[in-house]
Each structure stands twice: as structure tokens, then as C-alpha cells.
N, C-alpha and C positions, 0 to 999 in steps of 0.2 A: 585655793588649790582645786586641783579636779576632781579630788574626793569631795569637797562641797558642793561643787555645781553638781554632781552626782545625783548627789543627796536631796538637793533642792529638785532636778529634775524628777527626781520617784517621788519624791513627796507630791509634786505636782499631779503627777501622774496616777497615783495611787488616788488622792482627794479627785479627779476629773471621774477614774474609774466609782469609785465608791457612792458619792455626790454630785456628779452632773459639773456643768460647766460655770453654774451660775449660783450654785452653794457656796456661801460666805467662808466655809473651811478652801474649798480650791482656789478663790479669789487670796486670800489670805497666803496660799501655797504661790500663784503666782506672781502673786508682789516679794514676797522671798526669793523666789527664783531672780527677780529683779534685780534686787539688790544686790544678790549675789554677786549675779553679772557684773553691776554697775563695782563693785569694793575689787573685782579684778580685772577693769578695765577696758572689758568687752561692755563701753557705751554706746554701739549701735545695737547688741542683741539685747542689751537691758533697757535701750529707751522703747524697744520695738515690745519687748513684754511687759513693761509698763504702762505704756499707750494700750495695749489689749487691756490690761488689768483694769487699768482708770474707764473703759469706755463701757466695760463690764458692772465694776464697781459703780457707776451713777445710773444704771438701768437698775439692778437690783437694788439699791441702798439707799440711793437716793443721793443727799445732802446728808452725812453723819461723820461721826469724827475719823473713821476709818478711810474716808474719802476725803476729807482735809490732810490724814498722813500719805495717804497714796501719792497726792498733789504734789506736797514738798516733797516725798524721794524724789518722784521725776524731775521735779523742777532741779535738783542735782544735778541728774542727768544730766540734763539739759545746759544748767550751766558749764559740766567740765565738756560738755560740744558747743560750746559757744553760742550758745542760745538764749541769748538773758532776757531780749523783751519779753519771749515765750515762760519762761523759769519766773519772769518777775510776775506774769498775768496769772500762772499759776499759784504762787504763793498769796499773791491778792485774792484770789475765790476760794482758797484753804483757809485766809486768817475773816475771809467775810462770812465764810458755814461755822466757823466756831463762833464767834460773835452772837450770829443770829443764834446759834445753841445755848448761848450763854445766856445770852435773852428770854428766851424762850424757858431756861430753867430756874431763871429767877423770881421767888415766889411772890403773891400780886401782891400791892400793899391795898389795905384799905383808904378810902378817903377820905380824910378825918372830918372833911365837912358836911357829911354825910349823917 
């Protein structure tokens, strides 16, 4: 409805005003703002603030799990605009940052030959 896009827009707007552009609260407002778009169908203004989000979100954050789900909403996007090898390369570098996370959190074993 446009009371949600609304809502998502002041949200956005209020975290840019409050926290700058590249505080993890207004990143988080503008991946909402995304989705929002994208659940009523406006796919060019939600891949276009998706694409800001994602380019934002890997400057500040890096590789983190926040940035794996960023990937796959767009990669949505993306597919219901008919974008699949793009949508697919994206969920491939979403499912390859959780992995290495996964890795990465798994606790060391000793080695018993030791």
C-alpha cells in the first residue's frame, strides 16, 4: 500500500537524518524500503535501491550475514525482471559469505597426533 512505502520512506529518511548514510540502522532502512518496492511491484525502483543498498552494504560491512540477505532479496528482484544469470551469481556469493562464516565459526579441533 502507500501507507507502507510511506512508512518505509521516513524510516529511511529519519535513519540518513539521525545516522549518516552508511550506518548499519539506515542501510537496514534502505533494504526495507526495497523490499517494500519490490512486494508491490515497483521492480525497477526496488532493484535501483537495492543496488544502492548492496554497494553501500559491502563498503561498510564487508562480507557478513547481512550482506548474504541483502544479495538474495535483490537476486528476487532480479529474477521477477528477468535476470537470472545475474540473480543466480548473486545467490552464489550469498551462499559462498555464509559458508566461509560458517567456517570461520567452527571451533578448531585439536590434533590428536600432537
Amino acid at each position: 500500500s502507500a501507507r507502507l512505502r510511506r512508512l518505509a520512506e521516513e524510516l529511511l529518511s529519519t535513519t540518513l537524518h539521525a545516522f549518516g548514510d552508511n550506518h548499519p540502522l539506515t542501510l537496514t532502512a534502505m533494504n526495507i524500503l526495497g523490499l517494500t518496492l519490490y512486494w508491490q511491484g515497483e521492480l525497477t525502483a526496488a532493484r535501483a535501491i537495492q543496488e544502492r543498498a548492496l554497494k553501500k552494504i559491502r563498503s561498510v560491512l564487508k562480507h557478513d550475514e547481512f550482506t548474504a540477505q541483502v544479495m538474495n532479496e535483490l537476486a528476487l528482484t532480479l529474477r521477477a525482471l528477468g535476470e537470472t544469470e545475474e540473480a543466480k551469481r548473486l545467490d552464489k556469493e550469498a551462499a559462498e559469505i555464509r559458508e566461509r562464516q560458517a567456517e570461520a565459526s567452527e571451533p578448531a579441533h585439536a590434533d590428536p597426533r600432537a
